[in-house]
C-alpha positions as CSV (number, residue, x, y, z in Angstrom):
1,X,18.9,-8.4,2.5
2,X,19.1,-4.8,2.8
3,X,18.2,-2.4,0.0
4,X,18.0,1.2,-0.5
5,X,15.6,3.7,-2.4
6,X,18.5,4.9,-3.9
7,X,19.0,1.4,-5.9
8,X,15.4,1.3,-6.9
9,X,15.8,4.5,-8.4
10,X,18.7,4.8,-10.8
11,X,19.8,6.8,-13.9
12,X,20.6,4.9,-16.4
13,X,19.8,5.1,-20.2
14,X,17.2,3.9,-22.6
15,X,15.4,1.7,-23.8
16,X,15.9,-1.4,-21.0
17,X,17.2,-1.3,-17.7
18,X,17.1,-5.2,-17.5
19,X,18.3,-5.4,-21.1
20,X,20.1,-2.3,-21.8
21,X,21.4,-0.9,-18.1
22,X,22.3,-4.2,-16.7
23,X,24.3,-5.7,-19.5
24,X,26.4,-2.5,-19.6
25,X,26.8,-2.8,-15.9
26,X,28.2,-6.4,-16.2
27,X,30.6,-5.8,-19.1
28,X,31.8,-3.0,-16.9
29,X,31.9,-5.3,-14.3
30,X,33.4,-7.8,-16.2
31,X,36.3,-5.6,-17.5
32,X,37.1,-4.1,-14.0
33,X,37.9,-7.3,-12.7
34,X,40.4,-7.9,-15.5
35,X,42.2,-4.4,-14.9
36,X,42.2,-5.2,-11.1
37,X,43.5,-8.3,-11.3
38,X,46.2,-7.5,-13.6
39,X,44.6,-9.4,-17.0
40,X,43.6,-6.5,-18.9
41,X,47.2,-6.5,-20.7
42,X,46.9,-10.2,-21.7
43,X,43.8,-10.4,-23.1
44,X,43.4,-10.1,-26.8
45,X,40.2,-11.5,-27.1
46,X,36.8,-11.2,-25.1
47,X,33.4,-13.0,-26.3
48,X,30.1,-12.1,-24.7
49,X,27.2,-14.3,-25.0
50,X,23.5,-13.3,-24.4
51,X,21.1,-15.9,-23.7
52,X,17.2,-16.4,-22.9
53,X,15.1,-13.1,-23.4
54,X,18.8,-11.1,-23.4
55,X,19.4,-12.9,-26.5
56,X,15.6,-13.1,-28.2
57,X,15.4,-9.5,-27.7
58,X,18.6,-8.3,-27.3
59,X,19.1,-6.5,-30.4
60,X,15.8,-4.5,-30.4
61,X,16.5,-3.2,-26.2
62,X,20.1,-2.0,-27.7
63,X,21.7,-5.0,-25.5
64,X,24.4,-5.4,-28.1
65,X,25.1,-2.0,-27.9
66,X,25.1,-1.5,-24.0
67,X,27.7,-4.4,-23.8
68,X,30.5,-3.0,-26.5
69,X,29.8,0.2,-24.5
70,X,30.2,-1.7,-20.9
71,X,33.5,-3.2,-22.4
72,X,34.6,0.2,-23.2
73,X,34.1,1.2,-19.4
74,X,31.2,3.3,-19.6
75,X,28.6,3.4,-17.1
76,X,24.9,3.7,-17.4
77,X,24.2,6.5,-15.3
78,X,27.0,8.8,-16.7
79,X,27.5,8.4,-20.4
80,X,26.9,10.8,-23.2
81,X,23.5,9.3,-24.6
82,X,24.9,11.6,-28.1
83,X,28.0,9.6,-28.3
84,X,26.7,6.2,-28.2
85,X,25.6,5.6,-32.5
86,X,29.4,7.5,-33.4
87,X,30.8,5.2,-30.9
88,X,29.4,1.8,-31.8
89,X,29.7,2.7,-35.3
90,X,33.7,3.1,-34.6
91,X,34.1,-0.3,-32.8
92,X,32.5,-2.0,-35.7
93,X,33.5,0.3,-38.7
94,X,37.6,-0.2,-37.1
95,X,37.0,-3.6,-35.6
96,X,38.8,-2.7,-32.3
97,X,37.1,-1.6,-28.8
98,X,38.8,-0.1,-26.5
99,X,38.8,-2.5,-23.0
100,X,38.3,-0.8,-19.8
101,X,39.1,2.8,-21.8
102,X,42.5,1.9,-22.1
103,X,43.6,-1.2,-23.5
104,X,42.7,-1.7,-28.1
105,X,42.0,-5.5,-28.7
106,X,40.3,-6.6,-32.0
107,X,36.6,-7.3,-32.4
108,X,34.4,-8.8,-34.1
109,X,30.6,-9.3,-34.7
110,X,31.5,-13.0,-33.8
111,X,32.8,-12.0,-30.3
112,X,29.2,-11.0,-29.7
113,X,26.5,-14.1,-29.8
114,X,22.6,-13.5,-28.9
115,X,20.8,-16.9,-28.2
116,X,17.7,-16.7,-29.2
117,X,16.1,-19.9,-27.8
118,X,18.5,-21.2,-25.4
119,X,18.5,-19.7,-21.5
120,X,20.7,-20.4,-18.3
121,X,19.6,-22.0,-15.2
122,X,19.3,-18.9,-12.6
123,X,17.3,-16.2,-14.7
124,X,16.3,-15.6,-18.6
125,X,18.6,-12.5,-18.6
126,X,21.7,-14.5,-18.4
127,X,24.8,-13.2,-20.3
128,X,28.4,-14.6,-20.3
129,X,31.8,-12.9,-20.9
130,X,35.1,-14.5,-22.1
131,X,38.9,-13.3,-22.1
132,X,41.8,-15.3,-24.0
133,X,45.1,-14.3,-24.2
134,X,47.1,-14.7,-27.6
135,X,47.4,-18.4,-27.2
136,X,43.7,-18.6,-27.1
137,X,43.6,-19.6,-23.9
138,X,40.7,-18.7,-21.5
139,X,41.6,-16.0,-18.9
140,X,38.9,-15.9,-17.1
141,X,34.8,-16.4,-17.9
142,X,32.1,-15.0,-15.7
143,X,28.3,-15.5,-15.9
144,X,25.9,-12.7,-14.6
145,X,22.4,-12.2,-14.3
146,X,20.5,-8.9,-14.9
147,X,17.3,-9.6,-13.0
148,X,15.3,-6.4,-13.6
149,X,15.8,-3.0,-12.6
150,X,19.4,-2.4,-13.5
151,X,20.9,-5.1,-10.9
152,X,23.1,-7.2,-11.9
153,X,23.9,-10.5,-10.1
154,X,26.8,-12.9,-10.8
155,X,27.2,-16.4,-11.1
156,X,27.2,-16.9,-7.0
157,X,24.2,-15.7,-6.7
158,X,21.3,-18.2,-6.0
159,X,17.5,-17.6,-6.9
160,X,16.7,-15.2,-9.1
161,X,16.1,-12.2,-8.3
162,X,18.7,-11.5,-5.5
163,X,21.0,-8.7,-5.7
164,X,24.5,-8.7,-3.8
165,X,24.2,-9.6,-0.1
166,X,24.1,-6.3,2.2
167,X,23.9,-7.5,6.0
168,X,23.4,-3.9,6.8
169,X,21.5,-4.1,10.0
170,X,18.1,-1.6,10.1
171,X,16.4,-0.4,12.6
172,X,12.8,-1.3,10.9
173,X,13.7,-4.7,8.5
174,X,10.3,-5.5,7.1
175,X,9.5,-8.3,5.0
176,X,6.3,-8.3,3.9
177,X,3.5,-5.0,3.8
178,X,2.0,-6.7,7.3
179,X,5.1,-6.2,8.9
180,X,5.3,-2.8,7.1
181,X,2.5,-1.8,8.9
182,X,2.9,-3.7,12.0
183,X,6.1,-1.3,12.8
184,X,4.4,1.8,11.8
185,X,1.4,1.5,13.8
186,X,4.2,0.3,17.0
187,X,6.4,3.2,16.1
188,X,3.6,5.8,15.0
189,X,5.8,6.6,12.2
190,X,4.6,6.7,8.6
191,X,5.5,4.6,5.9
192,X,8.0,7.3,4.9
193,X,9.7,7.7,8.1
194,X,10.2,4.5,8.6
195,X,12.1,4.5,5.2
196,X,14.0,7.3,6.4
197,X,15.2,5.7,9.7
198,X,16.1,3.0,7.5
199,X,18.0,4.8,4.9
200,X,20.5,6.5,7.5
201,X,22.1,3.5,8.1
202,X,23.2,3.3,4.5
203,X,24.3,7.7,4.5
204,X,23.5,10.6,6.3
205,X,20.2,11.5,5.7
206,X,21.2,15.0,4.1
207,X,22.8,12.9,0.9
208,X,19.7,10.4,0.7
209,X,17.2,13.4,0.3
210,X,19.7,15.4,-1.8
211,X,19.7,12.4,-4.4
212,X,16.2,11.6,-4.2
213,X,15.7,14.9,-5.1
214,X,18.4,15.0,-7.8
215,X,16.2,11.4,-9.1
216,X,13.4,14.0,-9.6
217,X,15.4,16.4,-11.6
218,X,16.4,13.8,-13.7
219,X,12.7,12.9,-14.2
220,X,11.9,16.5,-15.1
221,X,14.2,16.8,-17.3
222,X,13.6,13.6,-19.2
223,X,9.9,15.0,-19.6
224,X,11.6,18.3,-20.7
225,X,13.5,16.4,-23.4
226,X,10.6,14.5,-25.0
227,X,7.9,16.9,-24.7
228,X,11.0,18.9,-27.4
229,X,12.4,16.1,-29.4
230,X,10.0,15.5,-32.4
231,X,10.4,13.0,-35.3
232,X,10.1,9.1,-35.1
233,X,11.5,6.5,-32.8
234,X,14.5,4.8,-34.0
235,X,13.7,1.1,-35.3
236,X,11.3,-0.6,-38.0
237,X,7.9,0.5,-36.2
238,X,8.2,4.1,-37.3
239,X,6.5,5.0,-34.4
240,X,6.0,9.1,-34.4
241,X,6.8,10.9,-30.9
242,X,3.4,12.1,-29.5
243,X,4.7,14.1,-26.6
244,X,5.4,17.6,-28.8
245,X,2.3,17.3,-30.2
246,X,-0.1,17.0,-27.3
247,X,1.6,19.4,-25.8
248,X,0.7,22.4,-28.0
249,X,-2.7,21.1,-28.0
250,X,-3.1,21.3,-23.7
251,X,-1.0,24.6,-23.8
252,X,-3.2,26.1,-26.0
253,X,-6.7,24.4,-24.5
254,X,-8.4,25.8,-21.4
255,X,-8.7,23.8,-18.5
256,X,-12.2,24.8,-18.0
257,X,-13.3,23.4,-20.7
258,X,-12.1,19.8,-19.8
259,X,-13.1,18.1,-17.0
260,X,-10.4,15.7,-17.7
261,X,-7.7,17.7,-18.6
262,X,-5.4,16.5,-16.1
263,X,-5.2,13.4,-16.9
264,X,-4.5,14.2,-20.5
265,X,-1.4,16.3,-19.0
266,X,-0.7,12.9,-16.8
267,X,-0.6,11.4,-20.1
268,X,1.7,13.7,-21.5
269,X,4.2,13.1,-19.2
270,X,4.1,9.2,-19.1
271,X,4.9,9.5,-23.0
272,X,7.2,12.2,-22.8
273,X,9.6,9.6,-20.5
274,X,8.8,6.2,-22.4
275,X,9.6,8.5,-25.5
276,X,13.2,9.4,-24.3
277,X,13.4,6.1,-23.1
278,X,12.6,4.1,-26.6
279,X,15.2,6.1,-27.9
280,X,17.8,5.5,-25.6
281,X,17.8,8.5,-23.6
282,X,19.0,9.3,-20.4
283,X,15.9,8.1,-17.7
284,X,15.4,6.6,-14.5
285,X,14.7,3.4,-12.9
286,X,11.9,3.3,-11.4
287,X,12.0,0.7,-10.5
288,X,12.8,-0.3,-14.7
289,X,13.3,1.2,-17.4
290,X,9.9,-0.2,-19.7
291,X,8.0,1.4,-16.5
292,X,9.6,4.7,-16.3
293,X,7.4,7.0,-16.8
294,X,4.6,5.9,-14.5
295,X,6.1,7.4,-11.3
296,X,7.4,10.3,-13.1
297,X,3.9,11.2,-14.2
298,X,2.0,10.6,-11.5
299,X,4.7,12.6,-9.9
300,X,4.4,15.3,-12.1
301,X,0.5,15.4,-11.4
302,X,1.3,16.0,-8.0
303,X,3.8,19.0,-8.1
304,X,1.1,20.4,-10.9
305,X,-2.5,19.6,-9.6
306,X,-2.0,19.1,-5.6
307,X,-1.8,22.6,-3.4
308,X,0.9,22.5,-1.4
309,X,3.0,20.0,-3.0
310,X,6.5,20.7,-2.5
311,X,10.2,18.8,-2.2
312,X,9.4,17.1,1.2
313,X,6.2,16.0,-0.6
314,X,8.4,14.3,-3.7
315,X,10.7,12.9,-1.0
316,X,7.9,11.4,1.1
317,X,6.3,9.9,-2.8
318,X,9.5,8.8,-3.5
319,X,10.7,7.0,-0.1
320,X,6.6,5.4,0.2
321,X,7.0,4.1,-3.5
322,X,10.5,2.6,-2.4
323,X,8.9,0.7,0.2
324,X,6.4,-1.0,-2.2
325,X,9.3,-1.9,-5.0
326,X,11.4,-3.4,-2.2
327,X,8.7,-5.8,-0.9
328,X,8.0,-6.5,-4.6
329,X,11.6,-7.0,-5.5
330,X,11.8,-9.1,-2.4
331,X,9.0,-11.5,-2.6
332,X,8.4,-11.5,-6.4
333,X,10.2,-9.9,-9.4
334,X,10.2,-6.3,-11.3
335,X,11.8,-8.2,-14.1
336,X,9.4,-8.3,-16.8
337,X,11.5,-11.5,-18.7
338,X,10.9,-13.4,-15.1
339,X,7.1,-12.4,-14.4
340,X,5.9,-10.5,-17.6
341,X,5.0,-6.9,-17.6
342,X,2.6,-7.1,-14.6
343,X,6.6,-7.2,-12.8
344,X,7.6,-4.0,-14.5
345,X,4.1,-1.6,-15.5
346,X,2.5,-3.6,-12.6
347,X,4.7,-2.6,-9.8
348,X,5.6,1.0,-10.8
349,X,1.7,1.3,-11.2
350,X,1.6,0.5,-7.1
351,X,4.7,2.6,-6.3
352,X,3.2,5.6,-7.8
353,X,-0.2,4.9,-6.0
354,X,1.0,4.5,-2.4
355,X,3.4,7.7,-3.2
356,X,0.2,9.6,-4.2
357,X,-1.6,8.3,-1.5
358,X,0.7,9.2,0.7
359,X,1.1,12.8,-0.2
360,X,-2.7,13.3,-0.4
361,X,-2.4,12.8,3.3
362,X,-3.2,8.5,3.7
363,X,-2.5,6.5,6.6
364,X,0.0,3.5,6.1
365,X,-3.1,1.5,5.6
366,X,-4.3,4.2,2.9
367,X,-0.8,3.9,1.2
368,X,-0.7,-0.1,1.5
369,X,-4.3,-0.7,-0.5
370,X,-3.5,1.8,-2.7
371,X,-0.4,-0.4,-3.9
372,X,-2.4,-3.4,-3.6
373,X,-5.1,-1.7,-6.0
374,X,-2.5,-0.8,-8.1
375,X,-0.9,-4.1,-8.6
376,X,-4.2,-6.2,-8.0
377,X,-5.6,-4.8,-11.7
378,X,-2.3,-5.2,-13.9
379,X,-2.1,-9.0,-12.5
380,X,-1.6,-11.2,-15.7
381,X,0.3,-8.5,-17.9
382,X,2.1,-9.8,-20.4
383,X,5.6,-8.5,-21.2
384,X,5.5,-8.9,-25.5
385,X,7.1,-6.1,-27.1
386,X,6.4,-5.8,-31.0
387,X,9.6,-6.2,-33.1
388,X,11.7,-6.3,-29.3
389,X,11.6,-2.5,-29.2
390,X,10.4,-0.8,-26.2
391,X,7.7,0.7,-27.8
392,X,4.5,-0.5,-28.7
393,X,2.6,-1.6,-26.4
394,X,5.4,-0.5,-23.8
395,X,5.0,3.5,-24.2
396,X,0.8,3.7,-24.4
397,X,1.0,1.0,-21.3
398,X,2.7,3.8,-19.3
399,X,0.3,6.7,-19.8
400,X,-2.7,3.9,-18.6
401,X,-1.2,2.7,-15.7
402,X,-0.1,6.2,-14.6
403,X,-3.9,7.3,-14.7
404,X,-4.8,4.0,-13.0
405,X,-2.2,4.7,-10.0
406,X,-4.1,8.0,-9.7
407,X,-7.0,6.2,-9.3
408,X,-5.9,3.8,-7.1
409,X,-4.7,6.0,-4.8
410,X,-8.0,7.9,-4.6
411,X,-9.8,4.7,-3.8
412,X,-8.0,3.8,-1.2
413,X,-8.2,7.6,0.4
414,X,-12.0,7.3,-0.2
415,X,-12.4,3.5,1.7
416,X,-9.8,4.5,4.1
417,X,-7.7,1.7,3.8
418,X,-10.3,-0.8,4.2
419,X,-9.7,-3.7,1.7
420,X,-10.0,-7.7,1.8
421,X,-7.3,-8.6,-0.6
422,X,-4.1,-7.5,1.4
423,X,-0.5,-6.2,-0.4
424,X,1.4,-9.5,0.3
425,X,-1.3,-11.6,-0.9
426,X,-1.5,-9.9,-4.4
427,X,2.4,-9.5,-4.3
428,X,2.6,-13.8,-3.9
429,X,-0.5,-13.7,-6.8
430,X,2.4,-11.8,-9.2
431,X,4.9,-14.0,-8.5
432,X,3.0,-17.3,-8.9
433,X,1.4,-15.6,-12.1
434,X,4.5,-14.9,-13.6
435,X,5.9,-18.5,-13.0
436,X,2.5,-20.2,-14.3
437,X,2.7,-17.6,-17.5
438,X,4.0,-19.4,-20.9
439,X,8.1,-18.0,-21.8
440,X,6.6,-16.4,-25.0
441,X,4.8,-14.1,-22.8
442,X,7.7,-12.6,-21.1
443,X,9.8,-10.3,-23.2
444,X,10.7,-12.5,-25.6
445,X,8.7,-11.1,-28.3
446,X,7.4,-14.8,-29.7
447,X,4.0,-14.4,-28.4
448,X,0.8,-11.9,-27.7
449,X,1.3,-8.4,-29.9
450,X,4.2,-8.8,-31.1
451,X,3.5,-11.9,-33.3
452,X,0.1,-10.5,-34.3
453,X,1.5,-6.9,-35.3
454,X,3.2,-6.8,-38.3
455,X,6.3,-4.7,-38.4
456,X,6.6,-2.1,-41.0
């Protein structure tokens, strides 16, 4: 299977890629089909049913919302993140929703069921769509997957955490981080140019940079939003936005003063994003939404605190951080209902820690144990949101973990990428966590914090 940076890092909107992104990806999906195949003009009826951690959690990651929206024809990475509370408000105020933009059928609350204890056979985020004509009679039903990250699978698809087949031949087709450095040490590229090689088989190279670039605007400007918007989170927590606050406090502090005033900028930023995020703001993947502001952040601290950073720097963090969340992806799971949040917080902790170590001048093998580091110490993570909201512990984990990559990637550049445990062994350790790991544990909010924190 070939995969591109570019799918690892997506805009989308907040609070869930897995629960939020994806199911408005497959009821767009889902819809397209029906206009393409001429069955958008029949249908007078469409149910969608959310199952497994889609439906235990579903209302809390605004999946309910994300589907009416999907139905409507909206995608994740372009829709006005102001007009989604009017617009949901109409569908259920006028009990009608527009299908595919175009075609008014009547709906009801009933047309949209959450399981909350009952799952499907291929992954916990399984979700269903119907379509009947007037008769009642069933169009057409389709079954898809949203396996963390934004991607969405279908019915077809077997294991869980496959995305659609791409045969795409590449030059440098790693499987597993010894590979990974096998081929750079035969090649004598780095980890980032072997990416690159890669990614021109997919585009001209000029378009892959130019959106990896555009991926960092959209990071700056998500950390530009939430260090501005003040207030609470939406939903029962009441939790207060932080990011406004602390920074007044740095802007007016002296650095001098502080030996560890970066990281309390590093911290800044992580809440900033989770901030925007929780309240279903326009974010980035990377590589999910509960983890995005970990690579922003440590980012962030680069373009700030290293001399000499610059846009072929972000490119090179960016395209070294890919590699990791691909091998993850591949051999175990981002998806935090599949493995828990060592999947989600875990891997973006060892994205951003070989993309640090890789600007900060590391050798493959620097940039390979500084993911392994990175992973290695969030191993066991539970996923256990309190009250389903992406928010407590989710928005604090960030701002550790993205302090911890740091870290990580220092160590490594310290031992110089001497290390026992190795990537793929701690990358199989995830995965066979995550399937020994109790389901209450994995974001569906029946287990850890969010049973023993009452909601106010």
């Amino acid at each position: 299977m070939a995969l591109s940076a570019l799918e690892l890092f997506s805009v989308g909107i907040g609070p869930s890629s897995s629960h939020t992104v994806g199911p408005m990806r497959a009821a767009r999906r889902f819809v397209a089909g029906l206009s393409r195949d001429g069955l958008l003009e029949p249908t007078v009826r469409v149910r969608a049913q959310l199952y497994g951690s889609l439906g235990a959690t579903g209302r809390g990651h605004h999946s309910d919302r994300a589907v009416l929206l999907g139905l409507e024809g909206e995608d994740p990475e372009s829709v006005d993140t102001t007009s989604v509370e009017p617009r949901v408000a109409r569908i259920r105020t006028e009990e009608r929703i527009l299908l595919d933009g175009s075609h008014s059928i009547p709906w009801s609350e009933e047309d949209l069921v959450l399981h909350r204890r009952r799952s499907l056979p291929a992954h916990p985020n399984g979700i269903t769509f119907e379509a009947f004509d007037g008769a009642g009679e069933l169009l057409r039903m389709r079954t898809y997957y949203s396996v963390g990250g934004g991607f969405v699978v279908d019915e077809e698809a077997v294991g869980a955490d496959r995305v659609v087949v791409d045969d795409t031949p590449l030059p440098y087709h790693f499987t597993s981080g010894d590979e990974l450095l096998a081929m750079c040490r035969a090649s004598g590229l780095s980890i980032p140019e072997v990416m690159r090689v890669n990614e021109e088989r997919f585009r001209p190279w000029e378009q892959t940079r130019a959106q990896l670039l555009h991926v960092w605007a959209v990071m700056r400007e998500c950390v530009a939003t939430g260090c501005a918007r003040e207030g609470t989170l939406p939903g029962g927590l009441k939790v207060p936005r932080r990011a406004p606050g602390l920074l007044a406090r740095l802007t007016q502090e002296h650095a001098a003063d502080d030996p560890l005033h970066a990281m309390d900028w590093v911290n800044l930023w992580a809440l900033a994003v989770n901030e925007e995020n929780a309240s279903g703001g326009r974010v980035v993947t990377a590589p999910t939404n509960g983890a995005a502001g970990i690579i922003p952040a440590v980012l962030h601290f680069y373009d700030r605190f290293v001399p000499g950073a610059d846009d072929d720097g972000v490119v090179d963090f960016l395209l070294a951080a890919a590699a990791i969340g691909i091998l993850i992806k591949d051999n175990a799971s981002i998806s935090g209902a599949e493995v828990g949040c060592q999947g989600e917080v875990g891997s973006a902790c060892a994205m951003a820690a070989a993309g640090l170590a890789q600007v900060l001048g590391g050798t493959p093998e620097e940039v390979e144990n500084a993911a392994e580091v990175g992973i290695e110490h969030n191993l066991g993570l539970t996923c256990d949101p309190v009250g389903g909201l992406v928010q407590i512990p989710c928005i604090e984990r960030n701002a550790i973990a993205s302090v911890k990559a740091i870290n990580a990637a220092r160590l490594s550049r310290h031992g110089g990428g001497v290390h026992t445990v190795s990537l793929d062994q701690v990358i199989k350790t995830l995965r066979e966590t995550g399937a020994d790991m109790k389901v209450k544990y994995k974001e569906t909010s029946r287990g850890g914090l969010a049973v023993n924190v009452i909601e106010c």
